[in-house]
C-alpha positions in Angstrom: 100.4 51.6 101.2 104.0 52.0 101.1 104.0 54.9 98.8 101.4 56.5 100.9 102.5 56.2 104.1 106.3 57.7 102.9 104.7 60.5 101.3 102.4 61.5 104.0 105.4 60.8 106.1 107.1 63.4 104.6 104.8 65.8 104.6 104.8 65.4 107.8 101.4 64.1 108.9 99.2 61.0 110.0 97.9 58.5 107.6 94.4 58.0 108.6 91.8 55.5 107.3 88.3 56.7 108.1 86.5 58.3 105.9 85.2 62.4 106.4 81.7 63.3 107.2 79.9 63.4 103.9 77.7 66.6 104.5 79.5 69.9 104.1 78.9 72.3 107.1 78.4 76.1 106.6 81.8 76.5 108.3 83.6 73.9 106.1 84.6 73.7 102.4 83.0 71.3 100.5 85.1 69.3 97.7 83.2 66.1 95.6 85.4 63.6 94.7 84.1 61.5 91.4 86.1 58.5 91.9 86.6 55.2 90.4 87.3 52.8 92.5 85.5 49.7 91.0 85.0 48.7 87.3 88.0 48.0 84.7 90.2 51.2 85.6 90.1 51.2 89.3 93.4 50.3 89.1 94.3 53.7 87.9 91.6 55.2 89.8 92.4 53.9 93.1 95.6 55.7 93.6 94.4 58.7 92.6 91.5 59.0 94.8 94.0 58.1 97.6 96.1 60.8 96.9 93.1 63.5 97.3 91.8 61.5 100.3 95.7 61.1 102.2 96.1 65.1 101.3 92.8 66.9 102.4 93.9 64.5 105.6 96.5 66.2 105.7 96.0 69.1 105.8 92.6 68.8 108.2 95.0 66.7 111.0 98.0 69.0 110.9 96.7 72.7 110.0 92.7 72.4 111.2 92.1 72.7 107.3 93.2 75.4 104.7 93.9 78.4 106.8 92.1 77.0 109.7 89.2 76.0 107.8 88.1 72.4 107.2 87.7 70.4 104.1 84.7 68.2 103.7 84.1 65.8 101.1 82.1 62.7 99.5 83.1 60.6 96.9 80.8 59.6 93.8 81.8 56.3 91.9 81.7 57.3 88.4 83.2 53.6 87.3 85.2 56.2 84.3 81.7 56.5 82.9 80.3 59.6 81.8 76.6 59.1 82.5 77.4 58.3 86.1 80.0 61.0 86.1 77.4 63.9 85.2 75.2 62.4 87.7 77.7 62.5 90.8 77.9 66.3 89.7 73.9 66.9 89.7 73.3 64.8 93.4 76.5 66.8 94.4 76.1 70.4 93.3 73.5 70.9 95.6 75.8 70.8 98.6 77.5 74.1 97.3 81.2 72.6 96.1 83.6 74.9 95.4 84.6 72.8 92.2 84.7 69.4 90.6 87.4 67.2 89.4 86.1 65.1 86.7 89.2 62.8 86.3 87.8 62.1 83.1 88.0 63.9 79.9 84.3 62.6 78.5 82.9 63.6 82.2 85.2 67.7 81.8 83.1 67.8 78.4 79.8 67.3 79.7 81.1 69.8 82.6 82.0 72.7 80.6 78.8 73.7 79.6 77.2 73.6 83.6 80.5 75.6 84.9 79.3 79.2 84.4 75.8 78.7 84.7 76.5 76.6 88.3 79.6 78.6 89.3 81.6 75.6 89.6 85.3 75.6 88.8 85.8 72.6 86.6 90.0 72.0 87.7 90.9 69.0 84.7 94.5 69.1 85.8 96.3 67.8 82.7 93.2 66.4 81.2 90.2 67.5 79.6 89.4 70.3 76.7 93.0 71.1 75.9 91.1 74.4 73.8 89.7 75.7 77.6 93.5 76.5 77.8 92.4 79.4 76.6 91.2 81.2 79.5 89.4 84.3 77.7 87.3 82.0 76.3 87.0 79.3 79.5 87.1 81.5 82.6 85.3 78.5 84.5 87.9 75.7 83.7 91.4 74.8 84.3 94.0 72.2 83.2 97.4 73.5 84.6 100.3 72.8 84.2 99.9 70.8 80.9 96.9 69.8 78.7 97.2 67.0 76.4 98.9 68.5 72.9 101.7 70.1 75.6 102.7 66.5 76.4 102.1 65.0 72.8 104.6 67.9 71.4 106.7 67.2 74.2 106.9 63.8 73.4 107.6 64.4 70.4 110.6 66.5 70.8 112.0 63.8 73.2 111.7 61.3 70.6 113.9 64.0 68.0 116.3 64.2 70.6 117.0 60.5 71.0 117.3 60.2 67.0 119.6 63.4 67.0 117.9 66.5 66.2 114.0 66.8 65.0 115.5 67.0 62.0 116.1 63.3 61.9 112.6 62.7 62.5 112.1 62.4 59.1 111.3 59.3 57.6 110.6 57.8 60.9 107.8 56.1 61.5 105.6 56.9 64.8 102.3 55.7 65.9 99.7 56.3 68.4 97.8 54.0 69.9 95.1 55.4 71.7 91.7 54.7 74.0 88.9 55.0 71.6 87.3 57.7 73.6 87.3 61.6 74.0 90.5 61.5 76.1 92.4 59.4 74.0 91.4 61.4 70.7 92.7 64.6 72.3 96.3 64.8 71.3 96.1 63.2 67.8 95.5 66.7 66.1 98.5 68.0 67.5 100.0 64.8 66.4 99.0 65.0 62.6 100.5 68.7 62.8 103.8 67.7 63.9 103.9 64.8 61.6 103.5 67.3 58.6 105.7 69.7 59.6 108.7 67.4 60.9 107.6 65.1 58.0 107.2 62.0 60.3 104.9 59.3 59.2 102.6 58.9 61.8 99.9 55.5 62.5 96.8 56.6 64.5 95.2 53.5 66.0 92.7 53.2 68.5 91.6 50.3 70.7 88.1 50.2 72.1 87.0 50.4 75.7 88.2 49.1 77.7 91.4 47.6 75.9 91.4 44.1 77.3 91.5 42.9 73.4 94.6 43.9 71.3 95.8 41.0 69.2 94.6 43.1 66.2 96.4 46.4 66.9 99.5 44.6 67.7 99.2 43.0 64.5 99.1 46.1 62.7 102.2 47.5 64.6 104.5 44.3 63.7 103.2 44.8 60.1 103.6 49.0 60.6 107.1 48.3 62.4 107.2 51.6 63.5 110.4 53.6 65.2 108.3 54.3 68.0 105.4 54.3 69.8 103.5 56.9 71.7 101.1 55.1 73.3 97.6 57.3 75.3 96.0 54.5 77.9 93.9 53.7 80.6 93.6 51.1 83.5 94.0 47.4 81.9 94.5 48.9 78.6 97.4 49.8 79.4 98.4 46.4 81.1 97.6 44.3 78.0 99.1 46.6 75.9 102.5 46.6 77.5 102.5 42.5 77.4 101.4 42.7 73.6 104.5 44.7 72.6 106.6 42.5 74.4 105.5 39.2 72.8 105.8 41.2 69.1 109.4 42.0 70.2 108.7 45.8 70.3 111.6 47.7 71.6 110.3 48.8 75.0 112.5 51.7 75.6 110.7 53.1 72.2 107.3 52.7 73.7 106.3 56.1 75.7 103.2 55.8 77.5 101.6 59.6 78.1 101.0 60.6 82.3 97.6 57.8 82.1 100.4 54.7 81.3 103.0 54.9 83.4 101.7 53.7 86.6 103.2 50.6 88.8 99.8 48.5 88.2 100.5 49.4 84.3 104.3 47.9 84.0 103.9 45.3 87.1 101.6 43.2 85.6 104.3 42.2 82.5 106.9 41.1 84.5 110.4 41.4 82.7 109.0 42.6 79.9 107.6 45.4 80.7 111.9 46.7 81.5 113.1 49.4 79.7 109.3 51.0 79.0 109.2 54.6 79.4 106.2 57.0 80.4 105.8 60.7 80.6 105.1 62.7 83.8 104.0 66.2 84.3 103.1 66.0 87.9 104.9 65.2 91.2 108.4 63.6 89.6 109.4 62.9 93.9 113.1 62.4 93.9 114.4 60.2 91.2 115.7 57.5 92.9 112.3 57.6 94.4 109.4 58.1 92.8 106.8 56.4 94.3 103.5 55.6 92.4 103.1 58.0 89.5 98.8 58.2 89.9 98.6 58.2 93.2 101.7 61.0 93.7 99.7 62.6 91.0 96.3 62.6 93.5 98.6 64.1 95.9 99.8 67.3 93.5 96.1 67.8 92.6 94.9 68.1 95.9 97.5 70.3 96.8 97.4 72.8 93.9 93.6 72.5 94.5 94.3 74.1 98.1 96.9 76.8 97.1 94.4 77.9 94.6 91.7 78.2 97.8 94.6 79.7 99.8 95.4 82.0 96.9 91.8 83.4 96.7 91.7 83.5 100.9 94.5 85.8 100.5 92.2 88.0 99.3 88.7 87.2 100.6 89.6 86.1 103.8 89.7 82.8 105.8 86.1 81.6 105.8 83.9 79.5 103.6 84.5 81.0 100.1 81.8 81.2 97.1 82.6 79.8 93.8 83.1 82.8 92.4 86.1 83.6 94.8 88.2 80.4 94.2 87.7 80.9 90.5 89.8 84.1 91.2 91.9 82.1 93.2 92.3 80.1 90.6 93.4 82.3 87.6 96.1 84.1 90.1 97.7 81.2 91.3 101.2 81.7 91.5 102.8 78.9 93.3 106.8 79.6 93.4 109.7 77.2 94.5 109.4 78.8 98.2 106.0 78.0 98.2 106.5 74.6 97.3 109.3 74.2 99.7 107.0 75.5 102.7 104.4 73.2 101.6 106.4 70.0 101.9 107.1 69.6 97.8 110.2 70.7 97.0 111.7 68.6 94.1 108.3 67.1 93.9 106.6 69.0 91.0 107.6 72.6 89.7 106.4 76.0 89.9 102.7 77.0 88.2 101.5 80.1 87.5 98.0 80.9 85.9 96.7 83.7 84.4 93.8 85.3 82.7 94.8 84.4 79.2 96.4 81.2 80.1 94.9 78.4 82.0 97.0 75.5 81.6 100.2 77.5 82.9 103.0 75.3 80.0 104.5 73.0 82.1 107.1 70.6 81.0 107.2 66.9 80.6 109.7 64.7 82.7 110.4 61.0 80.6 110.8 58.1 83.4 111.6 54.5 82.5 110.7 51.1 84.5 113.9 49.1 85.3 111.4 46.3 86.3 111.3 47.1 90.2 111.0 51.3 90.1 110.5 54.0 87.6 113.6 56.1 87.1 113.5 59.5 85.5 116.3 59.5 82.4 115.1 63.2 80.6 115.3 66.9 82.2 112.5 68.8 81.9 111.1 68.9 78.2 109.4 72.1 77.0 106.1 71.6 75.0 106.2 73.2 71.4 104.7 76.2 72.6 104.9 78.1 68.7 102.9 74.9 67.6 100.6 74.2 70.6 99.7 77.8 71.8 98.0 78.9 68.3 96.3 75.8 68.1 94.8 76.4 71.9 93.3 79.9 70.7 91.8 78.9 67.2 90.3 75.9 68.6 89.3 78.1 71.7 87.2 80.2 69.4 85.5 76.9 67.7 84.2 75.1 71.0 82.9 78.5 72.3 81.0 79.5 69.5 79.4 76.0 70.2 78.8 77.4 73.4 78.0 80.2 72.5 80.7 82.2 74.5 81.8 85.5 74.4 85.4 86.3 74.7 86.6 88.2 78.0 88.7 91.2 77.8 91.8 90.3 80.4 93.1 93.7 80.4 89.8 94.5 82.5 90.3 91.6 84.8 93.6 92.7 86.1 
């Protein structure tokens, strides 16, 4: 509440606690929420959906809405599980939202399909179908400003730096320990690459849902003794996780948990030994000697890029209820500049985006943060992904899951 109340405190508005009327209003814009407040990752879940809730406040108490018109919306418990998920979207399309966060990469899959056919933007900021990068293939679904195998390669080249040069990466010895579902799969491919072409051996091992049992993973890793780990978690996975390595003596500060492990509830729980861990961040970074909760921060910059992507399409359609059609557009010409940031309250709090036809996920860079045991403090600049690795791998991949689709490929030049 802390966290909450500073942020919306800077941002210059009232923390309120009730919740919105449920039913969108002709005059109103209608956003669902699928949440997950209760089951094994509503500690993760929690903060996020806190973040929407605190922003959409937000703006509703101090600006009457975006451009003067009001945001509605009603949350769905999903519980992180994809049946449920895909039902919140069915009982909620019919209330004409303008899109759907899935904050869940099983739930963007089973999305993907409905988008076009629904004309619902599916906005999987950072999660998701990292091949939907590719807008001509994907024009219905967004993950700016990084998808999954930006991070992983980001990682990556963090790691090479702390060794002295990719270069020295060979040799070394990295795993990935992963959930054992859709999300947690996403990067290893990009992964595998890298590991063959900086000639790093690399340990892929997964631990099932929903990661309360470890003692034979960490077993592996003290028999593996890897150089590092990059680690790809959710809610109590990565709890246990973090307490495992630190009763196998890992070094902590070569344990990097991706933007899902590397909240408070994650390192908190471990006490001392959870110092000197280290997670990646691609959203709101705050200031550094002040970061606040990562997830719920992270609520906060989806939300807001959610709203400068309505704004964007207003711009052009006008200050009213808008179709789905129209924040799509608003969407895929989002170009959200430091000014913009700075007029919106967020300077030094995430970085500029800009989306285009060709490029949905906009290739933002990766910020490493470490937990001193009482706050995270960022110790990296800015890391660029590996866009010669990542990029082709987005547009061949792009091609595979549309043909599954049985997509057609748009011709951007025309869109302009």
């Amino acid at each position: 509440m802390r966290v909450r109340t500073m942020w919306i405190a800077a941002l210059a508005a009232l923390v309120l606690t009730a919740p919105m009327p449920a039913a969108a209003q002709p005059k109103e814009l209608f956003i669902p929420l699928l949440v997950y407040r209760t089951g094994p990752y509503a500690p993760s879940g929690i903060p996020i959906a806190d973040g929407f809730v605190d922003y959409f406040m937000l703006l509703n108490e101090r600006d009457g809405g975006i451009n003067g018109v009001k945001v509605v919306w009603e949350e769905c418990e999903t519980q992180y599980d994809n049946k449920q998920g895909v039902e919140c979207y069915e009982r909620l399309k019919g209330k004409g939202p303008l899109l759907v966060n899935p904050y869940s990469t099983a739930i963007t899959y089973s999305l993907i399909p409905k988008a076009p056919v629904d004309k619902i933007v599916v906005f999987s900021m950072g999660y998701g179908m990292s091949a939907a990068s590719d807008g001509r293939w994907f024009p219905w679904v967004f993950n700016f400003p990084t998808n999954y195998w930006s991070q992983a390669s980001a990682v990556i080249r963090y790691i090479g730096a702390q060794e002295g040069g990719l270069e020295k990466l060979k040799g070394k010895k990295i795993a990935h320990i992963f959930h054992n579902s859709a999300y947690g799969k996403e990067a290893n491919p990009t992964l595998d690459e890298l590991a063959k072409k900086h000639q790093f051996e690399l340990s892929l091992l997964a631990v099932d849902h929903p990661g309360q049992e470890q003692k034979a993973t960490w077993l592996q890793v003290r028999r593996l003794n890897p150089d590092w780990i990059f680690m790809s978690g959710w809610g109590v996975m990565n709890q246990v996780a973090i307490k495992e390595a630190a009763s196998v003596g890992f070094k902590m500060d070569h344990l990097i948990g991706n933007w899902w492990s590397a909240n408070d509830s994650d390192v908190v729980p471990a006490g001392e030994g959870a110092k000197g861990y280290k997670g990646a961040k691609g959203k709101g970074s705050a200031k550094k000697e002040d970061l606040g909760a990562p997830l719920y921060n992270r609520g906060l910059v989806n939300a807001m890029l959610t709203a400068e992507a309505i704004r964007t399409a207003m711009a052009k359609y006008g200050n009213k209820p808008l179709t789905g059609e129209q924040v799509r557009w608003g969407f895929e010409n989002l170009n959200l500049t430091e000014q913009r940031l700075e007029q919106v309250g967020m300077k030094n709090f995430t970085h500029p985006v800009k989306v285009t036809c060709e490029d949905h996920e906009g290739n933002g860079p990766v910020l490493i943060q470490q937990w001193d045991g009482k706050k995270w403090n960022v110790v990296s600049d800015w890391i660029p992904p590996m866009r010669d690795v990542v990029r082709p791998k987005i547009e061949a991949a792009a091609v595979e899951e549309a043909k599954k689709l049985g997509y057609t490929m748009r011709d951007c030049a025309k869109e302009k």
